[in-house]
GUPARO-458874 format. One record per residue (C-alpha): residue number from 0; residue in one letter; x negated, z, y. Coordinates in steps of 0.001 Angstrom, whole numbers, plus 500000, padded with zeros to 6 digits. Each point is the difference from the previous one (the first is absolute). Layout:
BEGIN
<site k="NUM" r="A" u="X" w="Z" v="Y"/>
...
//
This chain:
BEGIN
<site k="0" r="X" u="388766" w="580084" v="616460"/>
<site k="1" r="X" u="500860" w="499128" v="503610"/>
<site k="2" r="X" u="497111" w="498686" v="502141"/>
<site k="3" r="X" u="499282" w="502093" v="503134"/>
<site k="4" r="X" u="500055" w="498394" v="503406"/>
<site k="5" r="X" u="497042" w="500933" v="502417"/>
<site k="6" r="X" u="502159" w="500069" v="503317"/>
<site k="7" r="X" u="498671" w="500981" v="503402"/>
<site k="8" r="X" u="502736" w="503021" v="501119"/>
<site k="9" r="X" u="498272" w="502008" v="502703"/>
<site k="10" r="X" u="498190" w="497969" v="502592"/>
<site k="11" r="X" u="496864" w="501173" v="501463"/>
<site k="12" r="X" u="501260" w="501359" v="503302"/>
<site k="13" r="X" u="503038" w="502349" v="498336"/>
<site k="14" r="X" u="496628" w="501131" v="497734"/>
<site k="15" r="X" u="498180" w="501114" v="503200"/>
<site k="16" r="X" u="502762" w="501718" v="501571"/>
<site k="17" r="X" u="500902" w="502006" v="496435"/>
<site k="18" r="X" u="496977" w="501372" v="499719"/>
<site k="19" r="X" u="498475" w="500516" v="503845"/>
<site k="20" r="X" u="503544" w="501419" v="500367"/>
<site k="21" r="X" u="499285" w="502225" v="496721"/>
<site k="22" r="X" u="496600" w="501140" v="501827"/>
<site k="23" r="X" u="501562" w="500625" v="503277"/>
<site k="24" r="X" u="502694" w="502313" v="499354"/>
<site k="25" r="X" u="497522" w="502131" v="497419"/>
<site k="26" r="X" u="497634" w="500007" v="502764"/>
<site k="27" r="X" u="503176" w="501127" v="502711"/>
<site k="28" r="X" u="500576" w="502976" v="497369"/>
<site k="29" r="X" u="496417" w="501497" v="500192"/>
<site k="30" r="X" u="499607" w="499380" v="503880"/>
<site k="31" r="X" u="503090" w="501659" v="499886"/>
<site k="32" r="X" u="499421" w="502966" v="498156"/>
<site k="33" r="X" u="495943" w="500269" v="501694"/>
<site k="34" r="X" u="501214" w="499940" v="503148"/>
<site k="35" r="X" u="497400" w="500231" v="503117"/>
<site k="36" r="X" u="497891" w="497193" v="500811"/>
<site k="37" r="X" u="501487" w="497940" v="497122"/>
<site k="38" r="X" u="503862" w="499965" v="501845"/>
<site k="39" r="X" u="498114" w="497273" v="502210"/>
<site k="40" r="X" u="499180" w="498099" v="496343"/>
<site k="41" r="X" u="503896" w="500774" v="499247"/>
<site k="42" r="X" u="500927" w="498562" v="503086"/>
<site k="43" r="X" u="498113" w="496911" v="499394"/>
<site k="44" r="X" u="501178" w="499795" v="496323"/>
<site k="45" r="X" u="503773" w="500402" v="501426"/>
<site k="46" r="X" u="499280" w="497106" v="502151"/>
<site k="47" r="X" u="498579" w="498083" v="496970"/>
<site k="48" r="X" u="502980" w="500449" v="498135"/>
<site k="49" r="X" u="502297" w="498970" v="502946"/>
<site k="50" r="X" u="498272" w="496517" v="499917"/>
<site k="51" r="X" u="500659" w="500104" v="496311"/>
<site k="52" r="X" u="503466" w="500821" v="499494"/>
<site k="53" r="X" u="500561" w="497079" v="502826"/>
<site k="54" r="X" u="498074" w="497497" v="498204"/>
<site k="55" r="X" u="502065" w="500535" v="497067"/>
<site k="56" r="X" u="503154" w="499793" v="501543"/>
<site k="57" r="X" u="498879" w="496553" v="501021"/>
<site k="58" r="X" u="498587" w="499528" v="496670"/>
<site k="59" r="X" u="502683" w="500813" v="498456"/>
<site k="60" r="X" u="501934" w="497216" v="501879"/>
<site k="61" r="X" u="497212" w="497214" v="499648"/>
<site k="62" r="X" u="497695" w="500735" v="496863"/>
<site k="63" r="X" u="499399" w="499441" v="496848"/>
<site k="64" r="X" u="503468" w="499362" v="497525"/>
<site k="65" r="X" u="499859" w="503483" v="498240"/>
<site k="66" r="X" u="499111" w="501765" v="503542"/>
<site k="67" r="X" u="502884" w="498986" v="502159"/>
<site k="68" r="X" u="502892" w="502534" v="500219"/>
<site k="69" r="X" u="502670" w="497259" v="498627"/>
<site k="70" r="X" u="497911" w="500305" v="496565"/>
<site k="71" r="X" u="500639" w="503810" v="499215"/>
<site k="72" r="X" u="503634" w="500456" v="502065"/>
<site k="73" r="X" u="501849" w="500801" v="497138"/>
<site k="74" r="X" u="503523" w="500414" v="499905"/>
<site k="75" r="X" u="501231" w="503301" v="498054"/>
<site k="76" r="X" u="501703" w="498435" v="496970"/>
<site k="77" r="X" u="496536" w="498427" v="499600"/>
<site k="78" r="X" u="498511" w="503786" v="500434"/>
<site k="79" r="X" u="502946" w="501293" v="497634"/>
<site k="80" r="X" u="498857" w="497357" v="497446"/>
<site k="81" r="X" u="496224" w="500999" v="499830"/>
<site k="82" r="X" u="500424" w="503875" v="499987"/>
<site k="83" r="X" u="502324" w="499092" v="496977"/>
<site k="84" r="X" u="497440" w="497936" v="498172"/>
<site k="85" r="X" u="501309" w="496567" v="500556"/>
<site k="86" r="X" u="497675" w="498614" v="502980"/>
<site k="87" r="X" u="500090" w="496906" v="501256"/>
<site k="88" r="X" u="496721" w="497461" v="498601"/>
<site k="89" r="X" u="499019" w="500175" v="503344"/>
<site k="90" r="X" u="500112" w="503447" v="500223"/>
<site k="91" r="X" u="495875" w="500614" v="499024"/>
<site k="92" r="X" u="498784" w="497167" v="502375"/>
<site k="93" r="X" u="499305" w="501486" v="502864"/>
<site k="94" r="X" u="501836" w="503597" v="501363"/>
<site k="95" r="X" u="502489" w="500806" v="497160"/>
<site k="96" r="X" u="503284" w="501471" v="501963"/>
<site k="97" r="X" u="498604" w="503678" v="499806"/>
<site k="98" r="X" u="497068" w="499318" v="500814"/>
<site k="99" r="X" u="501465" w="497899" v="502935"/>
<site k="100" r="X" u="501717" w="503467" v="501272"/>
<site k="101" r="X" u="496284" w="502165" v="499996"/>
<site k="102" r="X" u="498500" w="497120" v="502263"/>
<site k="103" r="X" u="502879" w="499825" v="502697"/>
<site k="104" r="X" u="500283" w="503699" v="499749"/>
<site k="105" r="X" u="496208" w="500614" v="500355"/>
<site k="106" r="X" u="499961" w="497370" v="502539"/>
<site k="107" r="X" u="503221" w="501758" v="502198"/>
<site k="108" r="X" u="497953" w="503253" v="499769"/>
<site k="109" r="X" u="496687" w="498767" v="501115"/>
<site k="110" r="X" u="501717" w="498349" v="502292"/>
<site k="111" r="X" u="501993" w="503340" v="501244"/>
<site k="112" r="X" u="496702" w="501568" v="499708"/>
<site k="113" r="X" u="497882" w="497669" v="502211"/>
<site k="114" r="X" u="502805" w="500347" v="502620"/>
<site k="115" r="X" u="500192" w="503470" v="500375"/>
<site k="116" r="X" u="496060" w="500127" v="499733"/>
<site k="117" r="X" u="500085" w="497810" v="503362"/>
<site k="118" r="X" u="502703" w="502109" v="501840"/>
<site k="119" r="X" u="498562" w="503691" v="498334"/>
<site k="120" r="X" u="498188" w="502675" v="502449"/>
<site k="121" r="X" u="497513" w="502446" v="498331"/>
<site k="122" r="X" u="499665" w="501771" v="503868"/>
<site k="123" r="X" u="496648" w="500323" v="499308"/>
<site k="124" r="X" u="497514" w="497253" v="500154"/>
<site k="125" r="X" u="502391" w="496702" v="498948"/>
<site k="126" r="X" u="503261" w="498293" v="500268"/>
<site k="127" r="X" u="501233" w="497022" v="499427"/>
<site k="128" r="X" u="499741" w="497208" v="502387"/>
<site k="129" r="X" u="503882" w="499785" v="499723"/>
<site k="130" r="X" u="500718" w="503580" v="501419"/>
<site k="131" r="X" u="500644" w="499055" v="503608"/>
<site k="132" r="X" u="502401" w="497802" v="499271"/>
<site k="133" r="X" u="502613" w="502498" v="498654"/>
<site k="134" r="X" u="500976" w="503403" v="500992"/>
<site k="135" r="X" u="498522" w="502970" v="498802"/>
<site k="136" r="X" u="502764" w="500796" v="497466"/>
<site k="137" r="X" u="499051" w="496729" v="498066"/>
<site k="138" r="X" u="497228" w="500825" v="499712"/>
<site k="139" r="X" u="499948" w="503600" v="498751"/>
<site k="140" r="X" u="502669" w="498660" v="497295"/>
<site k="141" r="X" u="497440" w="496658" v="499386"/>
<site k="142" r="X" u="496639" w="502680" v="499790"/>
<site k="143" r="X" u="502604" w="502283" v="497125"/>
<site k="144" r="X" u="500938" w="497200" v="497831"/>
<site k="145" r="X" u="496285" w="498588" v="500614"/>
<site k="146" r="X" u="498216" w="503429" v="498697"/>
<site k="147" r="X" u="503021" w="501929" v="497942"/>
<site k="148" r="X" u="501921" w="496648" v="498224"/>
<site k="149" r="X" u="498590" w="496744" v="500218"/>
<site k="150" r="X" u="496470" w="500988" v="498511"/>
<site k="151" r="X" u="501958" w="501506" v="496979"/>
<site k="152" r="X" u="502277" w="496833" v="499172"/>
<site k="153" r="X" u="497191" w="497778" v="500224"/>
<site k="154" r="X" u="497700" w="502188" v="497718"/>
<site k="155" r="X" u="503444" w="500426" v="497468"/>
<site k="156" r="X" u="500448" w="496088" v="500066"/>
<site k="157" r="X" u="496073" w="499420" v="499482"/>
<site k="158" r="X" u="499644" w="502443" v="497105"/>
<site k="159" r="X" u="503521" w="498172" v="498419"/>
<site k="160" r="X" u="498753" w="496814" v="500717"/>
<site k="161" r="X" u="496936" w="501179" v="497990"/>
<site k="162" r="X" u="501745" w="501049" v="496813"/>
<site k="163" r="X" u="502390" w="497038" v="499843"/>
<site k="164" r="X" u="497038" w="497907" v="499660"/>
<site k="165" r="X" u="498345" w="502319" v="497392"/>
<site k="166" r="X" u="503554" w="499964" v="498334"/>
<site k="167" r="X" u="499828" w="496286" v="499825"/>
<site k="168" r="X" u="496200" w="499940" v="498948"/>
<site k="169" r="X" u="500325" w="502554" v="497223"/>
<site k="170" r="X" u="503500" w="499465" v="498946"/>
<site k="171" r="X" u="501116" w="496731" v="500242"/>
<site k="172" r="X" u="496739" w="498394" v="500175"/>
<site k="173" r="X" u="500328" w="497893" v="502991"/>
<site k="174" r="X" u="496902" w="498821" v="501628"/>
<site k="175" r="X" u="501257" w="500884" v="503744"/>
<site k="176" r="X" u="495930" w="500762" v="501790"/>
<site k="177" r="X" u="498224" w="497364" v="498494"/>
<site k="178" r="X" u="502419" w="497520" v="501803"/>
<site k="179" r="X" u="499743" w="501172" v="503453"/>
<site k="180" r="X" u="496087" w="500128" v="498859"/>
<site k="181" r="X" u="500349" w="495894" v="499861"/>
<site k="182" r="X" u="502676" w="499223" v="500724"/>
<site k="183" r="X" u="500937" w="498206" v="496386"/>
<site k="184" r="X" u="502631" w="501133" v="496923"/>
<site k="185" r="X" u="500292" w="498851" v="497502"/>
<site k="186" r="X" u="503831" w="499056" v="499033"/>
<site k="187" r="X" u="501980" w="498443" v="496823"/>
<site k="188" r="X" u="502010" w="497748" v="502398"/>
<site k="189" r="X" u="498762" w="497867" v="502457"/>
<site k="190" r="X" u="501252" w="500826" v="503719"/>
<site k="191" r="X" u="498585" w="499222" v="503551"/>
<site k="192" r="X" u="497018" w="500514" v="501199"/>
<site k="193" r="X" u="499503" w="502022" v="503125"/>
<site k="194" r="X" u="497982" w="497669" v="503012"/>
<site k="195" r="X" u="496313" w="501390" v="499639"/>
<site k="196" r="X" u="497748" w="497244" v="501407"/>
<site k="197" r="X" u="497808" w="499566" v="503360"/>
<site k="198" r="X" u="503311" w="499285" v="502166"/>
<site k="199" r="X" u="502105" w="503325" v="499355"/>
<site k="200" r="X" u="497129" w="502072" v="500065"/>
<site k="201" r="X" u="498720" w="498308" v="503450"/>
<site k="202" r="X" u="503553" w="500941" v="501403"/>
<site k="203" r="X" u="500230" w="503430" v="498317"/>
<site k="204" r="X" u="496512" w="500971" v="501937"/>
<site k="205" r="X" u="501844" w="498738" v="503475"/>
<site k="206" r="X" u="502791" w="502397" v="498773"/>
<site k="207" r="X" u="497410" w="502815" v="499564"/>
<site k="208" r="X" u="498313" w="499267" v="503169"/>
<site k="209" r="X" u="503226" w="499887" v="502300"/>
<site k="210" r="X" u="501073" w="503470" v="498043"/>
<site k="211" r="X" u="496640" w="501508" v="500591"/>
<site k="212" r="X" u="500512" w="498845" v="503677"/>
<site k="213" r="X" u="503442" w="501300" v="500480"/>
<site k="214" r="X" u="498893" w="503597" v="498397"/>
<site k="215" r="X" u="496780" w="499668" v="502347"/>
<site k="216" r="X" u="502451" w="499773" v="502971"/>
<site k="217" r="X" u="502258" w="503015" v="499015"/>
<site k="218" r="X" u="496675" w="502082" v="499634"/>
<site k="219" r="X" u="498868" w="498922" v="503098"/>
<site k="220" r="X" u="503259" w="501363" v="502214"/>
<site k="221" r="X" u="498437" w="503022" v="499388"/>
<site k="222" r="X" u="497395" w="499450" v="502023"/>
<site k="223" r="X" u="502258" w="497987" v="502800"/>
<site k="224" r="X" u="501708" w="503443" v="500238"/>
<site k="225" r="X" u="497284" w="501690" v="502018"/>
//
């Protein structure tokens, strides 16, 4: 029998931003479909997840060991390799190479959606406090892929993100929730720890707070515009 190691994967901060992200976008989808009064709640939530997909950029450059970028860039022999059933031991740590592809994709279409969100015109009551900045053309073709694409490849990438952790749940057995839950797996080989104490998550809440203020700033050219 092989003795698990307790190691600390997910730091607190990429815990936060999974699930507040999680809540945000569900919440996006039913302001969204409501409409009325709650587009100014969609609005808000759009800015929300602005500040978050910057903080994780930076995250993603600075944080904990198993949340930087340079842990789940594979290269595609190492791709080729797991599909075929020989994965590297490293493979299960953190993002496992497929699941590395769902997060940059959902992250490049959250990101595509945000954008367009910000530069989108429903020539009603709101637009985004990018509009005056670009010609009417962009942004008829940013409002289109706003309301009649981007809404549909972030709701197809959610609901496959979805069933590829119920595949590893229920088929392979893989505890993947419980992790970003607290952080902790529980491996047969030792590897390194992700940085978890007082410091990182002192500097991730600086991250969080310049994000929030750069998001605040877009929001507010809005208002500069009149």
């Amino acid at each position: 029998m092989t003795t698990p190691h307790t190691v600390r994967i997910w730091d607190l901060p990429t815990r936060i931003f999974h699930w507040t992200l999680a809540a945000s976008v569900i919440s996006l989808v039913i302001t969204a479909k409501v409409g009325g009064n709650a587009m100014e709640w969609h609005f808000r939530l759009g800015h929300l997840v602005l500040a978050l997909l910057v903080f994780r950029i930076i995250w993603g450059l600075i944080g904990g060991r198993w949340s930087r970028f340079a842990a789940f860039v594979y290269a595609p022999a190492r791709l080729v390799r797991y599909l075929r059933g020989t994965p590297h031991p490293e493979d299960g740590v953190g993002h496992s190479p497929l699941g590395a592809l769902s997060v940059f994709a959902l992250l490049a279409v959250l990101a595509a959606q945000v954008g367009t969100g910000l530069l989108s015109d429903d020539e009603i009551a709101f637009a985004g406090p990018l509009t005056r900045f670009v010609s009417n053309a962009v942004v008829g073709q940013a409002t289109s892929y706003h309301k009649e694409v981007g809404q549909y490849l972030v709701l197809g990438l959610v609901a496959l993100h979805v069933l590829a952790i119920l595949f590893y749940v229920l088929v392979r057995k893989q505890r993947l929730v419980r992790p970003m839950l607290h952080g902790d797996k529980a491996l047969a080989n030792p590897v390194t720890a992700s940085r978890d104490d007082m410091l990182s998550r002192t500097v991730a809440l600086v991250v969080l707070g310049l994000s929030l203020g750069l998001a605040w700033w877009v929001s507010s050219l809005a208002a500069a515009a009149f």
